[in-house]
GUGULO-518488 format. One record per residue (C-alpha): x, y, z negated. Coordinates in steps of 0.02 Angstrom, whole numbers, plus 50000, padded with zeros to 5 digits. Each point is the difference from the previous one (the first is absolute). Layout:
<sites>
XYZ;...
</sites>
This chain:
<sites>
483134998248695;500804991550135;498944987450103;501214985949964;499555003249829;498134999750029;500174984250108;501164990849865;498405001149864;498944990550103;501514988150021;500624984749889;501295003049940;501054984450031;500054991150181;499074985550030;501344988950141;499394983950061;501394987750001;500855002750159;500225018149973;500474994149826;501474993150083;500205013050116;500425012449821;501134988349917;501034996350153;500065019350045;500445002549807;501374982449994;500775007950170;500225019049918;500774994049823;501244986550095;500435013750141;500445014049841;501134985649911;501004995450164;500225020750049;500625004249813;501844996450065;499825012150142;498875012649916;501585005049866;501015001650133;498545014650077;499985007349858;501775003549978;500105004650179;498835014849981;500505006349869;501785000650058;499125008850135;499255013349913;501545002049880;499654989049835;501524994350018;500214995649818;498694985449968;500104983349946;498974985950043;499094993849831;499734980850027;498764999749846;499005013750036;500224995550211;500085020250029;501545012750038;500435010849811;501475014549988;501034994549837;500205013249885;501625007049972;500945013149912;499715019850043;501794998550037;500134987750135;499785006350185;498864989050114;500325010550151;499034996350166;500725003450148;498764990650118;500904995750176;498544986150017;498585014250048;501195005850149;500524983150052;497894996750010;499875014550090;501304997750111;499644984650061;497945004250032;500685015050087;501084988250118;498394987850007;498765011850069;501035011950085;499304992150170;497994995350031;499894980950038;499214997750193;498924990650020;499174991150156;498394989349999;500204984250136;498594997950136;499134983549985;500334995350194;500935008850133;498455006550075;499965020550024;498364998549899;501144991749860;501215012050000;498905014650001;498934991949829;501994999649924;500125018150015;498345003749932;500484990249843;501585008450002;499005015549976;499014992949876;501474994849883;500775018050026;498415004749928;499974990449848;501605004349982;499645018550008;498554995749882;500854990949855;501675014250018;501224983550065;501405011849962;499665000349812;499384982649969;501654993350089;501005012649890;499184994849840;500264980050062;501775003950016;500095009549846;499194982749916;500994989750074;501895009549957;499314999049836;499404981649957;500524991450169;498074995650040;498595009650055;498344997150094;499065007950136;497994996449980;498745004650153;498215000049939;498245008250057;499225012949897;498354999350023;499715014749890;501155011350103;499705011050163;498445008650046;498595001349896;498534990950076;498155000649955;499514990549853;499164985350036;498494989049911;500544986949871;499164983750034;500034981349931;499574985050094;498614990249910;499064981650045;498404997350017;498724985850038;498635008150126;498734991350090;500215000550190;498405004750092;500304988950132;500404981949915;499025005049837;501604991849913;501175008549867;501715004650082;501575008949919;500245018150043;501535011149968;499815018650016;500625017449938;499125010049870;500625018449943;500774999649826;499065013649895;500285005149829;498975001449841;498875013950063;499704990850144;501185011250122;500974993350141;502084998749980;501275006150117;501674997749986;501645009550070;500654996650169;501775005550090;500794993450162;501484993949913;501764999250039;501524987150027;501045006349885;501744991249931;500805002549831;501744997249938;500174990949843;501314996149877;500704982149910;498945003149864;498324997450113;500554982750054;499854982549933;500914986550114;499684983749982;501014984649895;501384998850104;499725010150159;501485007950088;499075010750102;498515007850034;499574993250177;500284982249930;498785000349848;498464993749993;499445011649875;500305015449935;499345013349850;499595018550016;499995009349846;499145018649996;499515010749857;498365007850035;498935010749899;498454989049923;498745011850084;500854997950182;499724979949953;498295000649947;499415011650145;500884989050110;499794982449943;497974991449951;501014992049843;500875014049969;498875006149849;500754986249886;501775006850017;500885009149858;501465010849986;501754990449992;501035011549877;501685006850109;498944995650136;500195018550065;501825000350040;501324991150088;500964987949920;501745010950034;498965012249909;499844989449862;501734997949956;500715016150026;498585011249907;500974997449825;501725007950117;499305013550092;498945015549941;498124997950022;499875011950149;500664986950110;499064986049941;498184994650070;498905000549853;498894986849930;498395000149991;499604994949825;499164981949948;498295002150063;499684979549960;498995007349842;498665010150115;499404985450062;498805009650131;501495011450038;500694999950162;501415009949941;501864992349991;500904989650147;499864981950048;501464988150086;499134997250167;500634981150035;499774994650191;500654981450038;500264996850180;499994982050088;500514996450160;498774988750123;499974981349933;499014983850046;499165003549839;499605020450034;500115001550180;499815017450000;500995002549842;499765006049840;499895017349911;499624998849797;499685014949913;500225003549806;500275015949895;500034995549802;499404980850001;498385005450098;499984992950164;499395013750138;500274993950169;500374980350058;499784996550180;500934997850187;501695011650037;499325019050030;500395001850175;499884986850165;501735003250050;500834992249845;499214984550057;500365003350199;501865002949952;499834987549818;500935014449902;499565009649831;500085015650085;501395008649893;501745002450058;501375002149898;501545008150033;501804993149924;501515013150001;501344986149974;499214981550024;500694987649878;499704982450069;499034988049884;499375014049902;498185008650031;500595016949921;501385013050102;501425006549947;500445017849979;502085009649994;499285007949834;500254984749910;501994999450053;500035019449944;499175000049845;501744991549902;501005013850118;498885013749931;500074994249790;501735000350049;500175017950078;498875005949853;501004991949873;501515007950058;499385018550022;499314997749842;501604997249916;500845012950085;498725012249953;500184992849779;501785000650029;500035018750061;498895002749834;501204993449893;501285009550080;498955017049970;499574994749843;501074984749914;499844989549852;500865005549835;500824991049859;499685007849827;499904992549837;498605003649877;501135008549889;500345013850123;498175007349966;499545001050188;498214993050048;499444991450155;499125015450061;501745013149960;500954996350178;499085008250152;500295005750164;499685015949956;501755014850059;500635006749841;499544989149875;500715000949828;500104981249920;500805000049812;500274984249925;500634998249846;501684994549944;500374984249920;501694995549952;500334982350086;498575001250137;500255003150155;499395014550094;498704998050128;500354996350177;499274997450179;500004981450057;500895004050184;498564992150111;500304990450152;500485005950142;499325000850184;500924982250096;500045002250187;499144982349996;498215011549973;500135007650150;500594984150109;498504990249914;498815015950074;500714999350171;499874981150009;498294999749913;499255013150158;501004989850121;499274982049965;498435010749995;500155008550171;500374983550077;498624989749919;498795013050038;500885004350184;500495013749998;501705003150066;500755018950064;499035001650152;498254995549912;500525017849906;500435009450175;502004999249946;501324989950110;501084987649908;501745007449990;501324999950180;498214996650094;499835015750115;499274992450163;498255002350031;500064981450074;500544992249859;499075011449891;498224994450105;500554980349986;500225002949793;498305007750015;499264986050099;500874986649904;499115009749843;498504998750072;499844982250049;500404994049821;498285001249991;499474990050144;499614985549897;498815007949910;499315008850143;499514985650089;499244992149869;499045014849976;499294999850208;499694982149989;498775002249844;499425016950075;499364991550152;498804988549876;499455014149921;499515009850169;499174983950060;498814998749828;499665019450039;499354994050169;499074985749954;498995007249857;499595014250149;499614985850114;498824996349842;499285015249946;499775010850139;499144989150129;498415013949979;501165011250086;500905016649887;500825016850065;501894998949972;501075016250001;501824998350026;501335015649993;501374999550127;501835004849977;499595017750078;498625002249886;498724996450118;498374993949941;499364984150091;498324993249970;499344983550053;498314990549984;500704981049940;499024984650014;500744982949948;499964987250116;499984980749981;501794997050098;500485017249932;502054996749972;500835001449827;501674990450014;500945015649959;502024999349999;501055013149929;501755003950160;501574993349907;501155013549931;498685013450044;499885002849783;501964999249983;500795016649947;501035009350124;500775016249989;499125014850064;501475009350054;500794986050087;498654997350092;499915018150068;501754997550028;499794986250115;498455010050076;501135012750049;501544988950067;498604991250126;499265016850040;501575008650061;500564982550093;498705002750100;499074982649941;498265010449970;499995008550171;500615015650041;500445011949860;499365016350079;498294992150016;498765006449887;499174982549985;501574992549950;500545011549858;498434995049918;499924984050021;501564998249925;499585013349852;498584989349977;501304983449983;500975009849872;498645001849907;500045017149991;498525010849920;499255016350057;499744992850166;498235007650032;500715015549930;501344998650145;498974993150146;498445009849954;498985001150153;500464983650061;499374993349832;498435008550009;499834991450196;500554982149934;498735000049870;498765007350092;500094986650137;500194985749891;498165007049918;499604998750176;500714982349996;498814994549851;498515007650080;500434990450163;499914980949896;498265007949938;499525001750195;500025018349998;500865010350135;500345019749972;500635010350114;501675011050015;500325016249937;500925014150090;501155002049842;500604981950020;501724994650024;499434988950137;501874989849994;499924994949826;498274995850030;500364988850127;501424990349898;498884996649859;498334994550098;501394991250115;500544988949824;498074996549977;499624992450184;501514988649969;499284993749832;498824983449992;498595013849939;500045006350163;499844983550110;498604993549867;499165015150019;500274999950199;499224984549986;498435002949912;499675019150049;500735000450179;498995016650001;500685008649870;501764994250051;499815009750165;499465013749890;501764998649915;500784997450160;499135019450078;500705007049836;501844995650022;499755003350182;499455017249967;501495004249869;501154996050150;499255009850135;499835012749866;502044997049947;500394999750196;499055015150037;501055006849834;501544995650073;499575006650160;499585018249928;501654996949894;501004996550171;499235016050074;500285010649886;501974993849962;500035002450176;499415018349998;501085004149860;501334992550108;499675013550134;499855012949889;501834997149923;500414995950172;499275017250062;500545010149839;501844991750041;500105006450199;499375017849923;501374998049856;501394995950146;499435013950127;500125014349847;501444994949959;500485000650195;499675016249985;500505004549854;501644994450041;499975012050167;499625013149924;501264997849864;501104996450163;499705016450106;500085011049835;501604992349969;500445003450198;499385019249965;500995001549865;501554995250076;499845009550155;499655015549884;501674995749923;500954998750144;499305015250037;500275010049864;501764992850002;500305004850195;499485017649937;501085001949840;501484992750119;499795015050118;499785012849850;501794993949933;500704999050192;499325019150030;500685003349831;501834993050041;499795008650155;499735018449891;501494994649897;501134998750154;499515016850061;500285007349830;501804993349983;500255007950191;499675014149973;500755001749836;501714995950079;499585013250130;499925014849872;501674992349906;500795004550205;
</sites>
């Protein structure tokens, strides 16, 4: 058994309310059934809009019953879906939160001090941010509000969240009249007594450090009131929250009168579409637990009325209720609602209407569009079936049944022959028009250009575009059709950063440990502790949200980089800075060992604000060393800390000091030994000339050797043939001689 349940027998079981909280219930209960009349307009058009979304694209609205129904309809008829409202969705929160918002927190004066205290909370906001996954909650916000036009961003502290402390001692504060020792007369003391149960044993409860958390919630959660137009401008407003009835009674003293609301359990979206969709993707119930009266089984509507700061509540007012029992009635949770007289909720509109408290979303222009692309697909896809299998005309008397005329190749169909009847014969069906397909392509045009998307939102160019200028202006002029909403979105974002900081401001004034992960995954971790003039005006940098193309941007990177804007090309330092522009990933991959340096010297950089000085390593890259401890002593960290620890500042000071005598003696060694690598090519060059000096003289006076040796083998063969004529001429001499 449960100790709810234990602590609900010893309970009446109705609440006992003086009058004021009497009134405090009905008003809370008036303000909730008036709010539900006046949102009944705007919750059918919700409805509709989600489950268009999620492709029940075939519903009615039943006024009678006030919930969405599928008329039946013959097995015949086609009620094809072909949802282009899911993509549209999609599309557009992909073009919302392609880029993270920026956002800066601005310095109370102009003092360094001031300034320094802005980028602490900075940190701090980049924390929560961290914390409560910003990237999803702004995702599922936009989601929200593409779908019903409205949706609300709610920072809060969970005290049951965080670190699990040590329990502490329950304790009550009692009266009592005790006579004072001194006077001898009666006086009123207060004091604290441990609670202790029946056995007599002390009672601890459960402590954590808690959290600032924030939560993103839907129309359904939120009860304007009569005639507001916004949020900001209210003086009151209604949370609604379904929480289980155990979570209420361990949470609230009155809690142990509440019962279980039935369809208490799920959402209200849930509610309507659980007779269309299969149970799998439909939040449960929890059944009726109203009979177990000492259950704590079942789910309660957690009803929170906020009031602004009045002459009447100064500090505001915060009313409580969950099924008619009053739980909570008493000033606004949190200081800063009164500081900044605000309910602490900020709500988010994706197309404001003026006059009108509620947004507006495309979905309700592309619902008609979508029945109408349906429709016609629909039809195309009966009148193809008629076509494959057409209606027939044949008279009773011709002995066919209903069931004789299939699809079936081959069949054999024998009617019988009547004199005077006709035989029976296809009725030709209708043919394809060319007006279907015109319908279609008009149909996904309206709905491309309500939802805006156009040929470069799909990476195509429009046709005869070919210029990468004017394909970049189409993409930019795509992109800023969502300005509008983007800027409404970084004004409200700014509120909501500001509540994040003030309920920090509020909370963690006993000081917490923060942790914050960096863009290069680098861990950073921070004792935080909240000062009085702590700053938590926080403004989001207009346009810094707005999509923008990834590859123009890398384009433009790249045109600056080879102009020349970024520095010199060849240098090493430019290349990445510009890689780092074009957003480019992999980087640490790339630039490896100069990562490892830059994070190593901005640890050394933490531990420096902390007052504590290391020294350098041999394995240091003393240049990039330098550059980063360089960007610290420039920062307002640095002169504060200059300021207040002059010692540990000279500290800093020998540490840089040493990384440049250590780069200059680097650069020295570097110098001498380009130099000597300069001599030796120099050297190995005169050796290379003077063999090939020789080489070339010896090649020379072989080539001399040879050509004396064949001059004088030709002087010799030249005095062979001349001694040879010679012989000849003797021969013929003497020949003639003998002839005589």
């Amino acid at each position: 058994m449960a100790l709810s349940d234990i602590l609900y027998k010893v309970h009446k079981e109705t609440q006992e309310l003086d009058d004021t909280q009497k009134k405090d219930l009905a008003f809370v209960e008036k303000f909730y059934t008036t709010g539900i009349e006046a949102r009944k307009p705007f919750e059918r058009q919700w409805y509709l809009n989600m489950a268009f979304f999620l492709g029940k694209q075939w519903v009615t609205w039943n006024t009678s019953k006030g919930q969405l129904e599928e008329p039946p309809a013959p097995s015949y008829r086609v009620r094809l879906v072909a949802n282009r409202i899911m993509p549209t969705v999609l599309h557009i929160v992909a073009k919302l939160s392609q880029n993270r918002p920026v956002y800066k927190v601005v310095p109370n004066t102009a003092e360094s001090e001031a300034l320094n205290d802005a980028l602490v909370s900075e940190k701090v906001l980049h924390h929560h941010h961290q914390l409560n996954s910003q990237d999803s909650l702004n995702q599922d916000l936009f989601m929200l509000n593409s779908i019903y036009g409205t949706a609300f961003k709610y920072p809060f502290f969970d005290a049951f969240a965080g670190e699990h402390l040590p329990k502490k001692l329950k304790v009550e504060t009692i009266t009592t009249l005790e006579k004072n020792p001194k006077t001898g007369k009666e006086e009123t003391t207060t004091k604290e007594v441990p609670l202790t149960d029946d056995d007599g044993k002390e009672q601890f409860y459960d402590v954590y450090e808690g959290e600032v958390k924030e939560d993103v919630l839907d129309p359904f959660s939120i009860i304007p009131e009569s005639g507001a137009e916004d949020l900001e401008h209210s003086q009151r407003v209604m949370k609604l929250t379904s929480k289980s009835v155990e979570y209420i009674r361990e949470r609230y003293k009155n809690g142990i009168y509440v019962q279980s609301e039935p369809n208490a359990g799920v959402s209200s979206i849930d509610n309507q579409l659980k007779k269309l969709m299969s149970d799998q993707n439909i939040t449960k119930s929890v059944s009726d637990a109203r009979g177990k009266k000492n259950s704590g089984e079942g789910f309660a509507i957690l009803k929170e009325l906020r009031e602004k700061p009045s002459h009447k509540y100064p500090k505001g007012r915060q009313i409580i209720v969950a099924n008619h029992v009053l739980l909570h009635s008493g000033d606004l949770p949190y200081k800063f609602q009164t500081k900044r007289n605000t309910l602490g909720i900020v709500m988010y509109c994706y197309i404001k209407v003026p006059g009108r408290f509620w947004g507006k979303t495309p979905i309700e222009d592309l619902i008609p569009i979508q029945i109408e692309i349906n429709k016609t697909k629909s039809q195309i896809i009966e009148i193809k079936n008629l076509m494959s299998k057409p209606k027939w005309i044949a008279f009773k008397e011709s002995g066919i049944s209903e069931t004789a005329i299939t699809s079936e190749p081959g069949e054999v169909i024998q009617p019988k022959f009547v004199p005077n009847v006709p035989e029976p014969h296809i009725i030709a069906p209708p043919s394809l028009s060319n007006i279907f397909s015109q319908e279609l392509d008009r149909g996904n045009q309206d709905i491309e250009e309500i939802g805006l998307i156009h040929e470069v939102s799909k990476g195509t160019s429009p046709p005869g575009i070919r210029s990468g200028v004017a394909i970049s202006m189409l993409q930019e002029k795509d992109q800023t059709a969502f300005a509008p909403i983007i800027a409404r979105f970084e004004s409200q974002e700014g509120k909501s950063g500001t509540y994040l900081l003030e309920l920090t401001k509020e909370k963690y004034s006993g000081g917490k440990v923060l942790k914050i992960m960096g863009e290069d995954s680098e861990i950073e971790v921070f004792d935080f502790l909240a000062k009085d003039n702590m700053p938590t005006d926080v403004q989001v940098v207009t346009g810094s949200a707005l999509p923008q193309s990834q590859t123009a941007r890398q384009q433009l990177v790249l045109q600056y980089f080879q102009g020349g804007l970024f520095g010199d090309p060849q240098d090493e330092a430019v290349r990445r800075r510009a890689l780092t522009l074009a957003r480019m990933g992999g980087l640490d991959t790339l630039y490896k060992d100069i990562a490892a340096d830059e994070k190593k010297a901005e640890r050394e950089n933490r531990m420096f604000e902390r007052g504590i000085v290391p020294g350098i390593d041999t394995f240091d890259e003393h240049n990039v060393h330098i550059s980063i401890h360089d960007l610290f002593r420039k920062t307002d960290t640095y002169m504060h800390l200059r300021q207040e620890q002059p010692r540990v500042a000279e500290m800093i000071e020998a540490h840089v000091t040493d990384h440049i005598i250590n780069s200059a003696e680097a650069k020295a060694q570097k110098a001498e030994a380009e130099a000597r690598e300069r001599n030796t090519k120099a050297v190995e060059e005169s050796m290379r000339g003077e063999l090939i000096k020789d080489l070339a003289q010896a090649a020379y006076l072989k080539a001399k050797t040879e050509n004396e040796e064949t001059k004088s083998s030709a002087m010799v063969l030249d005095e062979i043939r001349e001694e040879e004529n010679k012989g000849k001429e003797i021969y013929k001499d003497k020949k003639k001689e003998k002839k005589k």
